[in-house]
Backbone as JSON, one array per atom type, in Angstrom:
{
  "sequence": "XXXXXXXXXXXXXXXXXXXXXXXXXXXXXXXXXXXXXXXXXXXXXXXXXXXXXXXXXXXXXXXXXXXXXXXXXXXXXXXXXXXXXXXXXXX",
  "N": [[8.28, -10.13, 8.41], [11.19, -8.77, 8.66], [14.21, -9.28, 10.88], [16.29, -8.79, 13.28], [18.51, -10.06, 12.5], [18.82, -10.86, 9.77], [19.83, -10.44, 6.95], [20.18, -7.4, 5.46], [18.46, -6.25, 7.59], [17.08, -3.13, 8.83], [17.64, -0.91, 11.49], [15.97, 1.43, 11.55], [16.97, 3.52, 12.5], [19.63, 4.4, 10.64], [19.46, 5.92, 7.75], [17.06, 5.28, 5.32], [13.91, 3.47, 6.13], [13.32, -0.18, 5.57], [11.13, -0.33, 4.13], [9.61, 1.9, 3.41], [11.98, 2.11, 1.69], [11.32, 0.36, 0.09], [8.73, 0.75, -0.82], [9.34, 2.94, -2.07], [11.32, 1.94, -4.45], [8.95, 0.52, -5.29], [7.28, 2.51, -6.43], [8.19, 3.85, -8.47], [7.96, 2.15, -10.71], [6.48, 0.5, -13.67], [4.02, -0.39, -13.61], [3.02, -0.24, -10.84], [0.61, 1.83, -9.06], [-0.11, 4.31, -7.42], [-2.5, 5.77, -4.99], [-4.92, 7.91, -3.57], [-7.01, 7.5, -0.36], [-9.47, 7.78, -1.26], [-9.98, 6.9, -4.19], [-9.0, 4.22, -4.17], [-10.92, 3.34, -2.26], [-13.13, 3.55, -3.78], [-12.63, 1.81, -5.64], [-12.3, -0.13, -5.0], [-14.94, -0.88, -4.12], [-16.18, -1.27, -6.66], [-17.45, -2.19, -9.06], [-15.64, -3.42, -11.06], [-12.82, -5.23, -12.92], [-11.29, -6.33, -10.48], [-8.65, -7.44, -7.63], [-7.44, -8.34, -4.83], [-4.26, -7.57, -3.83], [-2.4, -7.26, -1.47], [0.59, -5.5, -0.9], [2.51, -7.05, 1.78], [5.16, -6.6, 2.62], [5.43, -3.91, 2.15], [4.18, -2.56, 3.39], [1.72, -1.91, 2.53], [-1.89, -2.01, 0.99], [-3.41, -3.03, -1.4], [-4.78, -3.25, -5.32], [-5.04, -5.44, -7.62], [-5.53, -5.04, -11.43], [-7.09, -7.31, -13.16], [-7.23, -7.1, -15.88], [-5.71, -5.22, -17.06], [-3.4, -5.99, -15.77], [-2.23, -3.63, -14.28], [-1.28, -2.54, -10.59], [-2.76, -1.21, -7.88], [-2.05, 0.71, -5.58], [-2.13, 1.39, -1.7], [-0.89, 2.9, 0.98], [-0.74, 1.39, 4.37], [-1.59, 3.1, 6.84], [-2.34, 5.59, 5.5], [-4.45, 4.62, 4.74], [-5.95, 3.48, 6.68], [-6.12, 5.74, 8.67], [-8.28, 7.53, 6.89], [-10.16, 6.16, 7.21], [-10.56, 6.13, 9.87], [-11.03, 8.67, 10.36], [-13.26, 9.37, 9.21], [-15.01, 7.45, 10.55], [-14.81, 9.05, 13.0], [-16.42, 11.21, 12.45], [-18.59, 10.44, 11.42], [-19.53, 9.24, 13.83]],
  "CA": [[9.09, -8.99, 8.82], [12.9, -8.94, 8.9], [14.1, -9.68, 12.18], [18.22, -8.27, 13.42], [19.73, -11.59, 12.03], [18.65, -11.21, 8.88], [20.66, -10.1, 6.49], [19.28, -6.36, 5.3], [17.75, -5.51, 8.59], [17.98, -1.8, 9.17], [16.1, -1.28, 12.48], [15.17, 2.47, 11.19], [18.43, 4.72, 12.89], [20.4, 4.61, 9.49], [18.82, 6.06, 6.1], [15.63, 5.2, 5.25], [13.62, 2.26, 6.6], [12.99, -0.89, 4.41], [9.05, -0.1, 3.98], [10.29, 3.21, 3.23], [13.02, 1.99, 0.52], [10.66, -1.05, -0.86], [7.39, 2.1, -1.49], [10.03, 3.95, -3.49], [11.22, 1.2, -5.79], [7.51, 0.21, -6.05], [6.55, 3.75, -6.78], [9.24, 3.84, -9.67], [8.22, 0.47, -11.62], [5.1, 1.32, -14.58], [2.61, -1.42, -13.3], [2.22, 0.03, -9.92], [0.26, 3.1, -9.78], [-0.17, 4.89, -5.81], [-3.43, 6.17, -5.14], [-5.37, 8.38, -2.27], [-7.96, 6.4, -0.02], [-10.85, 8.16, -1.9], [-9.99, 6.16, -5.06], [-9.0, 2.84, -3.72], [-12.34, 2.75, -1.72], [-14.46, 3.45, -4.73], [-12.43, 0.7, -7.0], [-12.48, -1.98, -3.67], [-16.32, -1.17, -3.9], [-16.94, -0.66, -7.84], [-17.51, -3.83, -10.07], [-14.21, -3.65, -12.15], [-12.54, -6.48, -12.32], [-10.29, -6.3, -9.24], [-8.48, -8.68, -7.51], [-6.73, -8.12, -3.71], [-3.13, -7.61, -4.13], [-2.0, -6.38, -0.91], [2.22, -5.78, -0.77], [2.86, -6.87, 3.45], [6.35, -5.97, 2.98], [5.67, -2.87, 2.4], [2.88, -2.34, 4.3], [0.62, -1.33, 1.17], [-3.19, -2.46, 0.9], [-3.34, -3.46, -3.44], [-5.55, -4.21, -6.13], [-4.69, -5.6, -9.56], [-6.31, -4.9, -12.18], [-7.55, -7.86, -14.15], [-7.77, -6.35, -17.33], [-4.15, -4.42, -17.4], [-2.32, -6.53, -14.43], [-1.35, -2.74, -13.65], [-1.22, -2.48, -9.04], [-3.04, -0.11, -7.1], [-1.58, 0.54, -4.04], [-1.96, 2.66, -0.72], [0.09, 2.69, 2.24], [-1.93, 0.89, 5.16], [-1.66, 3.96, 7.94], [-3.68, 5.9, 4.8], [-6.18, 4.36, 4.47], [-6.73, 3.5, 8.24], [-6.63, 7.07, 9.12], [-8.9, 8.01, 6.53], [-11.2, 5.21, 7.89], [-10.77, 6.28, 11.37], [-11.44, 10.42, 10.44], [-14.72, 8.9, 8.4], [-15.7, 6.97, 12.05], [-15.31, 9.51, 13.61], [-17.23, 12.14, 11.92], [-20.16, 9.73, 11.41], [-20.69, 9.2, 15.42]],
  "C": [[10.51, -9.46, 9.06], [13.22, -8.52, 10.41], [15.92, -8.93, 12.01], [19.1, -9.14, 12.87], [19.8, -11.58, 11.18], [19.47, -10.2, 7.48], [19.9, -8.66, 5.36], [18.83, -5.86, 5.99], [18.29, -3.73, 8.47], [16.35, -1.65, 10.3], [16.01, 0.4, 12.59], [16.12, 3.89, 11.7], [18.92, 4.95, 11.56], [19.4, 4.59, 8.4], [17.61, 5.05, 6.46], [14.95, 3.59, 5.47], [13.38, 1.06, 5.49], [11.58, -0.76, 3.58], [9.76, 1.37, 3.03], [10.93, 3.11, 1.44], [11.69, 0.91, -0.39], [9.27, 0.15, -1.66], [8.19, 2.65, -2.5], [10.56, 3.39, -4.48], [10.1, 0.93, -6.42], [7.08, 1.4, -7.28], [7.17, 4.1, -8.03], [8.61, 3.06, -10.78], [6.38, 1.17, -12.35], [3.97, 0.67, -13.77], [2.41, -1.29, -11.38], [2.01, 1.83, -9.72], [-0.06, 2.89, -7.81], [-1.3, 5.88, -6.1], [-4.08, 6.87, -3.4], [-6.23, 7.33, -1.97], [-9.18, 6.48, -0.68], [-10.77, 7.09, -2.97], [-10.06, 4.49, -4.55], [-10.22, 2.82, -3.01], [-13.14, 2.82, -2.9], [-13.88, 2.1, -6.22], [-12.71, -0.43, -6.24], [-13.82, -1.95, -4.0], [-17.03, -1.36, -5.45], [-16.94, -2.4, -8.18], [-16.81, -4.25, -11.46], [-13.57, -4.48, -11.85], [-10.65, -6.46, -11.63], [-10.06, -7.2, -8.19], [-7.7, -8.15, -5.96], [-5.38, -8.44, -4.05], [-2.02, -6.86, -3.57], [0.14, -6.64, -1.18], [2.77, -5.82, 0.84], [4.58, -6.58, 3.55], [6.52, -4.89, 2.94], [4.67, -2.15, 2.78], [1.87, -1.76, 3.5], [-0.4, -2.59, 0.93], [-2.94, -2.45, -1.03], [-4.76, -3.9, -3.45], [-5.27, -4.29, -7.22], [-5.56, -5.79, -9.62], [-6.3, -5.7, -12.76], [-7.15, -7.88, -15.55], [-6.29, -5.85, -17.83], [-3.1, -5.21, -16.86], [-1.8, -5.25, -13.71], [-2.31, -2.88, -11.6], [-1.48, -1.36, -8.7], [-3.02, -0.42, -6.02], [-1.95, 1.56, -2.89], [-1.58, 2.29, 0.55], [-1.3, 2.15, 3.65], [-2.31, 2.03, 6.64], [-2.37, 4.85, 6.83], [-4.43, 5.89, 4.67], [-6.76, 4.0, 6.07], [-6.7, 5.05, 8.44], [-7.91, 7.61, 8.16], [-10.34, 7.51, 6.75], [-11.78, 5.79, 8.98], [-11.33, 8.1, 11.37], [-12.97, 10.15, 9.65], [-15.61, 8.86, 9.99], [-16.2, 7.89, 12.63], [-16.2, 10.94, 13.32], [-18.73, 11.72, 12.22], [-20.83, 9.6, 13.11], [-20.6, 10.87, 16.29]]
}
């Protein structure tokens, strides 16, 4: 994580945060593809050949694809909420 010293910081007052700016170049570029949690749980669990390929700078859970190199991504407060509304259904 970028710290106040570092040259780029924006500590989230001015225009859009770096997470923020780094998702929307991602989201631009062909070889990464943005996906709901429904999908990404059934490719994390399927037996395609998938590889962990999280992005921690921009706080996105990944998996490349093997086969294409194309990046499936989903923001990590996504997929935990959709975790945590699963949880709590089930108890």
């Amino acid at each position: 994580m970028e710290s106040p010293s570092q040259p780029g910081f924006d500590n989230g007052f001015c225009g859009m945060s770096p997470i923020s700016e780094l998702r929307t170049q991602l989201s631009s570029t062909s070889n990464y593809q943005f996906v709901s949690a429904d999908v990404y749980v059934a490719l994390l669990t399927s037996h395609g050949a998938f590889e962990r390929d999280d992005v921690p700078a921009a706080n996105l859970y990944g998996l490349r694809d093997q086969t294409t190199g194309t990046r499936i991504v989903i923001p990590v407060e996504e997929l935990s909420s959709r975790l945590n509304a699963k949880t709590t259904v089930a108890t």
